[in-house]
KOLBA-937550 format. One record per residue (C-alpha): residue number from 1; x, z, y; residue in one letter. Coordinates in steps of 0.2 Angstrom, whole numbers, plus 5000, padded with zeros to 4 digits. Example, Ala and Ser with C-alpha at 12.3 -4.5 7.8 and 13.67 -1.06 7.14 Angstrom:
% KOLBA-937550
<num 1 east 5062 up 5039 north 4978 residuo a>;
<num 2 east 5068 up 5036 north 4995 residuo s>;
***
This chain:
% KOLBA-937550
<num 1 east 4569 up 6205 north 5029 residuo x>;
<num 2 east 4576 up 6219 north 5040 residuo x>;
<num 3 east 4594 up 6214 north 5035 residuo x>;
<num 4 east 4591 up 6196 north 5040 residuo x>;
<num 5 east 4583 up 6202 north 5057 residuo x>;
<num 6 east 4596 up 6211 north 5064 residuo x>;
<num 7 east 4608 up 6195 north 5057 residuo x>;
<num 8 east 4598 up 6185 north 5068 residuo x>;
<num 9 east 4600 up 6194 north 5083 residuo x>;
<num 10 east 4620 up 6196 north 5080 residuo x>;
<num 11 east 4619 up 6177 north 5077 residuo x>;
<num 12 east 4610 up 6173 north 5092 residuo x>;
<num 13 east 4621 up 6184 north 5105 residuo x>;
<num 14 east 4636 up 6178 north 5097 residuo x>;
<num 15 east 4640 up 6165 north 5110 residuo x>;
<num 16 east 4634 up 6176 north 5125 residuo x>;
<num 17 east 4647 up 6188 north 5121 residuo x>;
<num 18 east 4661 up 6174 north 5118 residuo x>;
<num 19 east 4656 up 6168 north 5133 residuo x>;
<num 20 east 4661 up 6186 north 5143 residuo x>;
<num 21 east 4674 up 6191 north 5131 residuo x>;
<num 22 east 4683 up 6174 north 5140 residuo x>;
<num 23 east 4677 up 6177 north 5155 residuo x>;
<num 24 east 4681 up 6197 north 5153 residuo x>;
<num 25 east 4700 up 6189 north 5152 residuo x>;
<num 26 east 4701 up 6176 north 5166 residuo x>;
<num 27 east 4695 up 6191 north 5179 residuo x>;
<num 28 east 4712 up 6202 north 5174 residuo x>;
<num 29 east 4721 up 6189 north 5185 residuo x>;
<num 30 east 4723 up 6199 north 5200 residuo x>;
<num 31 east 4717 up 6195 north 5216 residuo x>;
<num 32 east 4722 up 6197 north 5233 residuo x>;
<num 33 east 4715 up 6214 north 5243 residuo x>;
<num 34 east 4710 up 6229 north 5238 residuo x>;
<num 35 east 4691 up 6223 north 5238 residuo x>;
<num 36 east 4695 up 6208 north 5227 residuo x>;
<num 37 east 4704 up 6217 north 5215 residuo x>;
<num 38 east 4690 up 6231 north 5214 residuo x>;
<num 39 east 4675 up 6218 north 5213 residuo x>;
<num 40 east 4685 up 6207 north 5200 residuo x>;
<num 41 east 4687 up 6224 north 5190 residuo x>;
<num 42 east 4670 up 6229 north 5191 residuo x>;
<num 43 east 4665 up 6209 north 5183 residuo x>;
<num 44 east 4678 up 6211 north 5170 residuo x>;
<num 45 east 4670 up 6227 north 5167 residuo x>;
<num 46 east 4652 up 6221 north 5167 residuo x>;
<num 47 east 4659 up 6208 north 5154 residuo x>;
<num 48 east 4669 up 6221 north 5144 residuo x>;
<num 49 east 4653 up 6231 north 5143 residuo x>;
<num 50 east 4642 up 6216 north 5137 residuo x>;
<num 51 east 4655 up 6213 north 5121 residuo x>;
<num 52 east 4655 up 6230 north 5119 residuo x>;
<num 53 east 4636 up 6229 north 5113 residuo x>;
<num 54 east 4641 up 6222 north 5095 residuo x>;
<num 55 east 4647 up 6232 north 5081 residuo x>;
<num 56 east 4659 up 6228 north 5068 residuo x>;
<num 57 east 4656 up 6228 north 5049 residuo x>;
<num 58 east 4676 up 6228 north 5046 residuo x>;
<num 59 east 4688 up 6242 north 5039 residuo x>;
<num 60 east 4699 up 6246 north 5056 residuo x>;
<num 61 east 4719 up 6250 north 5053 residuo x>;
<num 62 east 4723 up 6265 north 5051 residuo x>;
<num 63 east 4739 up 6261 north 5060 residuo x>;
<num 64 east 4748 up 6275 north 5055 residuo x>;
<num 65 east 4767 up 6270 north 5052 residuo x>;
<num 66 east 4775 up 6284 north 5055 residuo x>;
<num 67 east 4774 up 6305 north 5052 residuo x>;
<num 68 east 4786 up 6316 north 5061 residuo x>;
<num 69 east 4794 up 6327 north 5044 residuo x>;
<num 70 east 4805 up 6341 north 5052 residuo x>;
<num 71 east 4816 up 6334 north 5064 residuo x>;
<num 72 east 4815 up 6316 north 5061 residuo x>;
<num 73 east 4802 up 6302 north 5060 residuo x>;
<num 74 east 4800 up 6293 north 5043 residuo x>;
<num 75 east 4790 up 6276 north 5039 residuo x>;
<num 76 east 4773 up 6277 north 5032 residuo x>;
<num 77 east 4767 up 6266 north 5019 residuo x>;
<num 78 east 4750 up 6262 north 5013 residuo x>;
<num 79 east 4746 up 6259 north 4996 residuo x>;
<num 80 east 4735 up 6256 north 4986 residuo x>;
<num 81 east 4736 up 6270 north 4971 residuo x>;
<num 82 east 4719 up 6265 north 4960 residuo x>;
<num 83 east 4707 up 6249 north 4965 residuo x>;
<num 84 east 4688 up 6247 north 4960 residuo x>;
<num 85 east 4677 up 6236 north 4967 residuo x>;
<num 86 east 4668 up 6251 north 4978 residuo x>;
<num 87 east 4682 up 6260 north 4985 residuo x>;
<num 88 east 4704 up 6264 north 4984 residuo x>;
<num 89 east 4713 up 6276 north 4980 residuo x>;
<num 90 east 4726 up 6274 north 4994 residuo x>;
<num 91 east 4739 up 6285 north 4997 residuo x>;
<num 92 east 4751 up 6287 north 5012 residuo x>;
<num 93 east 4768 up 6286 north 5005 residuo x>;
<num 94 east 4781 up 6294 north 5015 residuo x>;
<num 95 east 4800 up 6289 north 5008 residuo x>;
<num 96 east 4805 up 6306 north 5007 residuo x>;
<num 97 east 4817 up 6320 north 4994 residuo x>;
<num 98 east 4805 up 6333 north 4997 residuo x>;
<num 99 east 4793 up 6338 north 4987 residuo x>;
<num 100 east 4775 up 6343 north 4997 residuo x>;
<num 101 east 4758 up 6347 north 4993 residuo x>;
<num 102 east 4748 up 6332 north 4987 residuo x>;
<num 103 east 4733 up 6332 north 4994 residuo x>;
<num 104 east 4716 up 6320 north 4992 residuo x>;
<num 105 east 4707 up 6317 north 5005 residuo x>;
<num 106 east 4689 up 6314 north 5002 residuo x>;
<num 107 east 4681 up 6304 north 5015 residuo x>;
<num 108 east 4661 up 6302 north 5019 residuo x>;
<num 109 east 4653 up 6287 north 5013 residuo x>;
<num 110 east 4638 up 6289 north 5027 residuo x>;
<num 111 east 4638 up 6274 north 5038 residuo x>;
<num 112 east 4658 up 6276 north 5044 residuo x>;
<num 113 east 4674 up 6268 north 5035 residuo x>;
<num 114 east 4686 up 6281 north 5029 residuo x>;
<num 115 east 4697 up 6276 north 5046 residuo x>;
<num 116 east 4687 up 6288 north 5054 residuo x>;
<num 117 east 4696 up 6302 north 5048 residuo x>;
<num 118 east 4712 up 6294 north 5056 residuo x>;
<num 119 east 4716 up 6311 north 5066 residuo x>;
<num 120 east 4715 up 6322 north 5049 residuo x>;
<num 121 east 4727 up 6311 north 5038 residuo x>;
<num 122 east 4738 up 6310 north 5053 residuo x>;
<num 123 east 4739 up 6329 north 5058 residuo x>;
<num 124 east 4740 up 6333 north 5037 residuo x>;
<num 125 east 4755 up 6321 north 5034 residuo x>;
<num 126 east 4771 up 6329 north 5040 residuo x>;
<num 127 east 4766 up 6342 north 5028 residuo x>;
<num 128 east 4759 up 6335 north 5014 residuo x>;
<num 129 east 4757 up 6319 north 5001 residuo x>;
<num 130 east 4742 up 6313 north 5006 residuo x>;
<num 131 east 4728 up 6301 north 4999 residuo x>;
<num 132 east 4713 up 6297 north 5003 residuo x>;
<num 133 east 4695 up 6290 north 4994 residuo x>;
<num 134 east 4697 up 6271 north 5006 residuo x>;
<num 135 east 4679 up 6268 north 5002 residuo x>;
<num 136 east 4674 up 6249 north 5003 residuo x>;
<num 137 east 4660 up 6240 north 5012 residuo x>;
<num 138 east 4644 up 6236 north 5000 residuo x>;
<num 139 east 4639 up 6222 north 5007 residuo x>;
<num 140 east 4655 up 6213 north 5003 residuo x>;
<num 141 east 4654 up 6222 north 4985 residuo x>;
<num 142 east 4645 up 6206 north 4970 residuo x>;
<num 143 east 4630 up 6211 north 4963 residuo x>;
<num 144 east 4639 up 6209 north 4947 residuo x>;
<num 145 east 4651 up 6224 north 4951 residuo x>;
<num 146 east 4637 up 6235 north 4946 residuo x>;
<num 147 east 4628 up 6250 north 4952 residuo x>;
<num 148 east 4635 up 6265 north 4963 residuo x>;
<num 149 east 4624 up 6279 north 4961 residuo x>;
<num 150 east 4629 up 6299 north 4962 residuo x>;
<num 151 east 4637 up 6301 north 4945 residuo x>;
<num 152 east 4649 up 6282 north 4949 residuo x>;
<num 153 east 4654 up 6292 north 4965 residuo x>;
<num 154 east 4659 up 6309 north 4955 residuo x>;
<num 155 east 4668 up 6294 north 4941 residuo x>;
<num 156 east 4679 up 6289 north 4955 residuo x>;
<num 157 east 4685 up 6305 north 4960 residuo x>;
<num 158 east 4688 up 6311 north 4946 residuo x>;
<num 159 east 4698 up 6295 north 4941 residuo x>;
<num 160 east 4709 up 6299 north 4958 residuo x>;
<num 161 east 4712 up 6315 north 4952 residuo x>;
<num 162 east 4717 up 6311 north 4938 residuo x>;
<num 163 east 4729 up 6296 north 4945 residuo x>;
<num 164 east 4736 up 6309 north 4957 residuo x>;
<num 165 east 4739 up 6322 north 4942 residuo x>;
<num 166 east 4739 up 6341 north 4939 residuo x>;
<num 167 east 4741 up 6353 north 4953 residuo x>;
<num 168 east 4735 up 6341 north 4967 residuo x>;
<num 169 east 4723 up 6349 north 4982 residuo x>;
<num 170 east 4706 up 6341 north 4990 residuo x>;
<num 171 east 4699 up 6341 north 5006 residuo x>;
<num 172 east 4682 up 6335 north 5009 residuo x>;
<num 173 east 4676 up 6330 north 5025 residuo x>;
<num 174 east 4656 up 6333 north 5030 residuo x>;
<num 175 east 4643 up 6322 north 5017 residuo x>;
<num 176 east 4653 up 6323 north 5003 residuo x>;
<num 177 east 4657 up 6341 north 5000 residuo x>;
<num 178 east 4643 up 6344 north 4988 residuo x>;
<num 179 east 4646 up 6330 north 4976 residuo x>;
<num 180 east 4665 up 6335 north 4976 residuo x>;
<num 181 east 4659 up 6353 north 4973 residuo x>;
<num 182 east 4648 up 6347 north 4958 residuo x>;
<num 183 east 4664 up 6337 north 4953 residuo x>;
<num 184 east 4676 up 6351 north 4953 residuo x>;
<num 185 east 4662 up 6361 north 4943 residuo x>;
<num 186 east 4662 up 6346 north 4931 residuo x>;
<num 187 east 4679 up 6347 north 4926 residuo x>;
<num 188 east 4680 up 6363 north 4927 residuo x>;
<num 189 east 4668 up 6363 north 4911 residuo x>;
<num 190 east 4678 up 6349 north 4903 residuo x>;
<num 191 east 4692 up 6358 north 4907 residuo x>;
<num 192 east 4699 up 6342 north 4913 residuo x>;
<num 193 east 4719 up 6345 north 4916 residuo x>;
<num 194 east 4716 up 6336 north 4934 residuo x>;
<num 195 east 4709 up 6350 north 4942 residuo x>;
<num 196 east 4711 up 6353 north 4958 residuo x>;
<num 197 east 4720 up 6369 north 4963 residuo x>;
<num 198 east 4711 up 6369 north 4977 residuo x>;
<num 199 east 4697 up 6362 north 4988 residuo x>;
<num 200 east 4694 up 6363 north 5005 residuo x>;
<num 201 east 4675 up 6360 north 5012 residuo x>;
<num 202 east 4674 up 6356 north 5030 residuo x>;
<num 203 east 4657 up 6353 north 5037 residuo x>;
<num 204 east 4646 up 6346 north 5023 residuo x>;
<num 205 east 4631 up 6350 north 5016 residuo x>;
<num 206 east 4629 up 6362 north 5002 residuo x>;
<num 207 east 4615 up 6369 north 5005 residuo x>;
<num 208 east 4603 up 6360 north 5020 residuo x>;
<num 209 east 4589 up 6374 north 5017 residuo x>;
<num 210 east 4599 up 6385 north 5029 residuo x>;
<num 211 east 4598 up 6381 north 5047 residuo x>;
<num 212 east 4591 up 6365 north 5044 residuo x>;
<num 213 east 4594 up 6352 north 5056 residuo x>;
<num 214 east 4587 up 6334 north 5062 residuo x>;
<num 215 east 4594 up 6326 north 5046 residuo x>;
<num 216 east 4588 up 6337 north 5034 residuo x>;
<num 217 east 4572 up 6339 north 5040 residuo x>;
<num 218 east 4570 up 6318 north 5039 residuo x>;
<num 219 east 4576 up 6321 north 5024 residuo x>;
<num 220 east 4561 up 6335 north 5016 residuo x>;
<num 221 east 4548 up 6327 north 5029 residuo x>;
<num 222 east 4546 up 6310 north 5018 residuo x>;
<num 223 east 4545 up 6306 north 4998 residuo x>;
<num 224 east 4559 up 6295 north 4994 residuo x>;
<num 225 east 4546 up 6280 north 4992 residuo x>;
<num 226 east 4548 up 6281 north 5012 residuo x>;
<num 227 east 4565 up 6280 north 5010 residuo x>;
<num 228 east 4566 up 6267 north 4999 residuo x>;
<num 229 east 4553 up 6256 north 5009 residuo x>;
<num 230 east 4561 up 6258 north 5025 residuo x>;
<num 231 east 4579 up 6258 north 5027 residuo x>;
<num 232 east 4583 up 6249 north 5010 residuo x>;
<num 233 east 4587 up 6232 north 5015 residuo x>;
<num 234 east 4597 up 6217 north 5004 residuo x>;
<num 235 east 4611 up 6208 north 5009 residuo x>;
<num 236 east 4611 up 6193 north 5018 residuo x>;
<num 237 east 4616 up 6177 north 5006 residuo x>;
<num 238 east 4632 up 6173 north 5019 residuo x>;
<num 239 east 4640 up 6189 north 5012 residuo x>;
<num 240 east 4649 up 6193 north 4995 residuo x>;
<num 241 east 4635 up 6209 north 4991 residuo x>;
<num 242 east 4621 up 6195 north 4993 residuo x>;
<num 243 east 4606 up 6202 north 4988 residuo x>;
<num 244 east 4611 up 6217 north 4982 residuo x>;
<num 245 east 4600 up 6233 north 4990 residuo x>;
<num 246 east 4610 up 6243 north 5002 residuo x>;
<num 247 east 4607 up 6256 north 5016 residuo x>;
<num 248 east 4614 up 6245 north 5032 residuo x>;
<num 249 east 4626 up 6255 north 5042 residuo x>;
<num 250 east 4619 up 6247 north 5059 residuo x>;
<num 251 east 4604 up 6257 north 5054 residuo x>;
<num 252 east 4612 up 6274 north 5050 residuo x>;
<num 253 east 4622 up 6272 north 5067 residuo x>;
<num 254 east 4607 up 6269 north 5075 residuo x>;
<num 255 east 4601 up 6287 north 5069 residuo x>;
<num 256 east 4616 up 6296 north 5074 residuo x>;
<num 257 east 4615 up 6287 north 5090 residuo x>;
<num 258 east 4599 up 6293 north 5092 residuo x>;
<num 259 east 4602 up 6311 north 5090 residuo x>;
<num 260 east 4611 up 6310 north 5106 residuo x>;
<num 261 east 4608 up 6296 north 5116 residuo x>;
<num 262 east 4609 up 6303 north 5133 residuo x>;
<num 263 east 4629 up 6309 north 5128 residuo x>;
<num 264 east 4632 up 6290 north 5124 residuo x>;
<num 265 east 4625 up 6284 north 5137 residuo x>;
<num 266 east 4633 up 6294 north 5148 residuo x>;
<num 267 east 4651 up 6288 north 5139 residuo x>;
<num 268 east 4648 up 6272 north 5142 residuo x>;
<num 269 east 4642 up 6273 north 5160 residuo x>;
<num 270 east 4658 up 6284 north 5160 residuo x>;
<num 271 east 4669 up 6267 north 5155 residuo x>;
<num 272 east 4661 up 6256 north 5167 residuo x>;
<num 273 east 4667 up 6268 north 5181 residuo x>;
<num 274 east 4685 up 6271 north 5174 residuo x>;
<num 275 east 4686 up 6251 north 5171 residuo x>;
<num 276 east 4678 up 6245 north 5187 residuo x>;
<num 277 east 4692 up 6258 north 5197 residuo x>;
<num 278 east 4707 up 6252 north 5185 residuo x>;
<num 279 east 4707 up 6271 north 5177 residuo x>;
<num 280 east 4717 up 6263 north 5160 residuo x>;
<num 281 east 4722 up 6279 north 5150 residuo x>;
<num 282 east 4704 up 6286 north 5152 residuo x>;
<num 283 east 4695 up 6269 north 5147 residuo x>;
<num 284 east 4707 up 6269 north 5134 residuo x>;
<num 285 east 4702 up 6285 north 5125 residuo x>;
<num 286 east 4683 up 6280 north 5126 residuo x>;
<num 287 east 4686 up 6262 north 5119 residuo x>;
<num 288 east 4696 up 6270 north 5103 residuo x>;
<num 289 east 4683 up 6282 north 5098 residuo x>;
<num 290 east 4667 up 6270 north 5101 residuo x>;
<num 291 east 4678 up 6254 north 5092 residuo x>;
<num 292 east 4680 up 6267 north 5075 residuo x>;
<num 293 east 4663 up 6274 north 5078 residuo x>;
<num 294 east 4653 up 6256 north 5080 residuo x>;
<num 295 east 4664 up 6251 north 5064 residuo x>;
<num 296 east 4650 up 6250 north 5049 residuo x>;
<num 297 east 4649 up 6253 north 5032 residuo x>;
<num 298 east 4632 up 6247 north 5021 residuo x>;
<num 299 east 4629 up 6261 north 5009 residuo x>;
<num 300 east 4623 up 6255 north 4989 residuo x>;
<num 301 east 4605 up 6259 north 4991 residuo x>;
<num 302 east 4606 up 6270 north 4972 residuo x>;
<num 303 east 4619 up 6280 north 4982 residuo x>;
<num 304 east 4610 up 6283 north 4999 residuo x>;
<num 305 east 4595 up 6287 north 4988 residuo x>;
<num 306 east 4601 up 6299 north 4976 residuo x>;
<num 307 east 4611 up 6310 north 4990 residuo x>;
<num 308 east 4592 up 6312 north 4995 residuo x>;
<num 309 east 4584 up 6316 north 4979 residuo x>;
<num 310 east 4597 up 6317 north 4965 residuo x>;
<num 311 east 4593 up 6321 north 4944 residuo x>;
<num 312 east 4605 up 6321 north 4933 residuo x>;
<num 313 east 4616 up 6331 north 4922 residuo x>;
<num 314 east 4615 up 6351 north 4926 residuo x>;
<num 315 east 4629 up 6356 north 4937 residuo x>;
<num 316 east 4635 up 6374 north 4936 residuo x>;
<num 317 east 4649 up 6378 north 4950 residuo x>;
<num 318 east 4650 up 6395 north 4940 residuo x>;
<num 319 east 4661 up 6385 north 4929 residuo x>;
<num 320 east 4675 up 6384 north 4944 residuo x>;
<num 321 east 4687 up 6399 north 4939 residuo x>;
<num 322 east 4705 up 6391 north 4944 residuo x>;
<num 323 east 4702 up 6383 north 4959 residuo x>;
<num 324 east 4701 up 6392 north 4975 residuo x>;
<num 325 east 4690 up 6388 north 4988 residuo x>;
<num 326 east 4689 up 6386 north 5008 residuo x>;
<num 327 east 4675 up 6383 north 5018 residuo x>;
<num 328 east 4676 up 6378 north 5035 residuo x>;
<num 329 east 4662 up 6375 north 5049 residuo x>;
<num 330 east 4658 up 6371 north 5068 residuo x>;
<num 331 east 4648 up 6385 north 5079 residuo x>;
<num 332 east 4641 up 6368 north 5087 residuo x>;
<num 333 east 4638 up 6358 north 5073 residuo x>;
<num 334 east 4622 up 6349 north 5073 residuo x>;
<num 335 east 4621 up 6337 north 5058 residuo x>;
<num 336 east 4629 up 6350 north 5045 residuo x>;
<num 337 east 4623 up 6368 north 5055 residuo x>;
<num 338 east 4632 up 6384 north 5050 residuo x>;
<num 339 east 4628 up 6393 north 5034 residuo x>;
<num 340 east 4626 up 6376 north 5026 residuo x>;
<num 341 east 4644 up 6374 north 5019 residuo x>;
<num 342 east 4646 up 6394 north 5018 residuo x>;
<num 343 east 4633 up 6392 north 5005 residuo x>;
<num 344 east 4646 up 6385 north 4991 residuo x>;
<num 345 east 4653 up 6402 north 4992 residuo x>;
<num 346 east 4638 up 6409 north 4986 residuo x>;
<num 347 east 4637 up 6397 north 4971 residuo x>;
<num 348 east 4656 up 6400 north 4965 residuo x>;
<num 349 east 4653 up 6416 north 4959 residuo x>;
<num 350 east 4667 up 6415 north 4946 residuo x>;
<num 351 east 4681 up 6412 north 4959 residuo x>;
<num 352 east 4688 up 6427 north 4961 residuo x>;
<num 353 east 4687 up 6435 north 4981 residuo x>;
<num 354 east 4705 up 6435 north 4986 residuo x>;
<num 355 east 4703 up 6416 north 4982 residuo x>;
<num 356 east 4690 up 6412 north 4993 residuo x>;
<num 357 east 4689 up 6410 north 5011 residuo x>;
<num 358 east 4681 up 6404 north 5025 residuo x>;
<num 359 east 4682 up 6399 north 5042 residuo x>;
<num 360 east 4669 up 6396 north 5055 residuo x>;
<num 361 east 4676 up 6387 north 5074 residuo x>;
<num 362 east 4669 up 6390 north 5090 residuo x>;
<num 363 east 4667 up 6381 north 5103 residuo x>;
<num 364 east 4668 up 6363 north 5091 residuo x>;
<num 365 east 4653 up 6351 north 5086 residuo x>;
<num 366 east 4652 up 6339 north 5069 residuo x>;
<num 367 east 4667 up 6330 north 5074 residuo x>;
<num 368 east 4677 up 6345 north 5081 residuo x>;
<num 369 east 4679 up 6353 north 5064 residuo x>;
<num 370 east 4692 up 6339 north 5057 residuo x>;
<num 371 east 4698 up 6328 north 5074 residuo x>;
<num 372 east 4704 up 6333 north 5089 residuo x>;
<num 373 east 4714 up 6348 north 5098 residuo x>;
<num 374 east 4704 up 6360 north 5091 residuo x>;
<num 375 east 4706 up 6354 north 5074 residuo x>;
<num 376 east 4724 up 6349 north 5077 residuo x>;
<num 377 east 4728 up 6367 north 5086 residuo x>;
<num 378 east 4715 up 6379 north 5075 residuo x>;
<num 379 east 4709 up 6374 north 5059 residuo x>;
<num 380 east 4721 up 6366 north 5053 residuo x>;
<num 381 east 4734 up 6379 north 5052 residuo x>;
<num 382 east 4722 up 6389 north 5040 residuo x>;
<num 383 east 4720 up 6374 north 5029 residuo x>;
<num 384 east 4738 up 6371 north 5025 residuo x>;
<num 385 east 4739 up 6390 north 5024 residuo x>;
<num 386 east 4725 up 6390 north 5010 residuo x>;
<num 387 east 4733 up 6375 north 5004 residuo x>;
<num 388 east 4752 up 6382 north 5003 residuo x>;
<num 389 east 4747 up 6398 north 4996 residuo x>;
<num 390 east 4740 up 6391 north 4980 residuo x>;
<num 391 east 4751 up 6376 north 4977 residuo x>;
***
């Protein structure tokens, strides 16, 4: 019912915002005067603003075509290496002699497409092959495609591994870092030839018993019957994934947003002001983060549910011996604190210390560790050091 709600409202401001989106596009005419053009600005921005109030449920280009290699620029290509009906295996093909690094990139599936790690492929892909886990929208997934649980998620990476092949690197970005820790573990002990040679962790969630923050204590503060009876919704029957039980996305948004309404606020406030005074290159940069970051993704409820309470098969990162291992974490970090992803250290006692290493950035938040000057500028040159040395 809660799916069909929010459906509802969507439905019923539909035409209220096609209405200022036209509207929003007459008033760029310009008009005569400094006072005309200012109070025709500030109406196109009052009509921006009220389109701005929906959110997409979409996959967004990456609209990377082209990486900088040495001295000249060369064509990017995006395909599609391995398909499921959940998520693809797509890699950035660069037509190129030189042989680099190939590196997977595996992207959060909490809410947000894998386009939101735009910034990391681009500032990885002069040096390096990269691919990434495109994960796919369940509400457009059928029913009959199955279930995506835990163990379907640790399936698929280890069948991109595999597609990749021996020697390859992988990076994982904030939620998924402990179910590709378990999955390094678990071919570690199936001595699977697709092993990575090394894996990167960049603000995700090994261990949320240190430093706990808002998230995990949602997370320990209800039985997952709460869960289950309160943000589990099904699909509306317009869509392909009808019926089937998903976590929405407009509902995880909703959470983040949550956690710091007052800075959102404030950003938006912030684009009225920079629209309404015809400041373009400042409005521009606040339009592409909130366009990627109000892009949605629903979640397969078995998934969302078992990253919260997860029994299965027993997992022993022990097992890792050939694979090296860096960590990296934001001093400002309020959805994955520090310690948390320092923890995997701690449980990869068999990976020897001159293979493992870790870096913690100040000055960053969530989002600072893997996009952004200080990601661009900082961390990243200790990741493609860590990733060089044991190619």
């Amino acid at each position: 019912m809660l799916y069909q709600l929010y459906q509802a409202r969507q439905d019923f401001l539909a035409p209220l915002r096609i209405t200022a989106d036209i509207a929003g596009a007459l008033l760029q005419e310009p008009q005569a005067g400094p006072l005309g053009n200012f109070l025709v600005r500030t109406a196109a921005a009052g009509a921006e603003m009220l389109c701005r109030t929906r959110l997409t449920h979409e996959r967004p280009p990456y609209g990377i075509d082209t990486a900088r290699i040495g001295n000249r620029c060369v064509a990017v290509a995006e395909k599609g290496a391995v398909a499921t009906p959940f998520g693809t295996l797509l890699h950035f093909h660069k037509d190129i002699d030189v042989v680099q690094p190939r590196v997977l990139l595996v992207a959060p599936m909490a809410g947000h497409f894998a386009t939101l790690l735009r910034d990391t492929v681009e500032t990885l892909l002069p040096e390096h092959d990269v691919f990434i886990t495109d994960w796919h929208n369940a509400r457009d997934i059928p029913r009959g495609a199955g279930r995506f649980g835990l163990d379907e998620y640790i399936e698929h990476i280890v069948r991109f591994l595999e597609a990749i092949g021996p020697g390859a690197h992988v990076v994982g970005v904030c939620q998924p870092c402990n179910a590709l820790l378990a999955t390094v573990a678990l071919m570690a002990q199936s001595d699977n030839a697709a092993i990575p040679r090394s894996m990167t962790l960049m603000a995700g969630p090994v261990d949320t018993r240190i430093n706990p923050t808002k998230v995990n204590d949602l997370a320990t503060a209800h039985p997952i019957a709460w869960f289950e009876r309160n943000l589990i919704a099904s699909v509306p029957s317009r869509y392909r994934g009808a019926h089937r039980r998903v976590y929405p996305g407009f509902m995880q948004l909703s959470a983040f947003l949550s956690m710091n309404m007052p800075r959102h606020l404030r950003a938006h406030l912030d684009l009225f002001g920079y629209l309404a005074k015809g400041d373009d290159d400042s409005a521009a940069t606040t339009r592409k983060f909130y366009d990627e970051y109000f892009a949605v993704l629903d979640l397969p409820a078995e998934f969302y549910l078992e990253t919260v309470e997860w029994r299965g098969e027993r997992i022993d990162p022990r097992a890792i011996t050939r694979t090296a291992l860096f960590t990296v974490e934001g001093e400002r970090d309020d959805i994955c604190a520090p310690g948390q992803t320092l923890a995997a250290h701690d449980l990869c006692t068999s990976i020897k210390p001159h293979r493992k290493q870790h870096h913690l950035q100040a000055g960053v938040g969530h989002y600072g560790v893997f996009s952004g000057k200080r990601w661009q500028h900082e961390i990243y040159p200790k990741v493609r050091r860590h990733i060089g040395i044991h190619d």
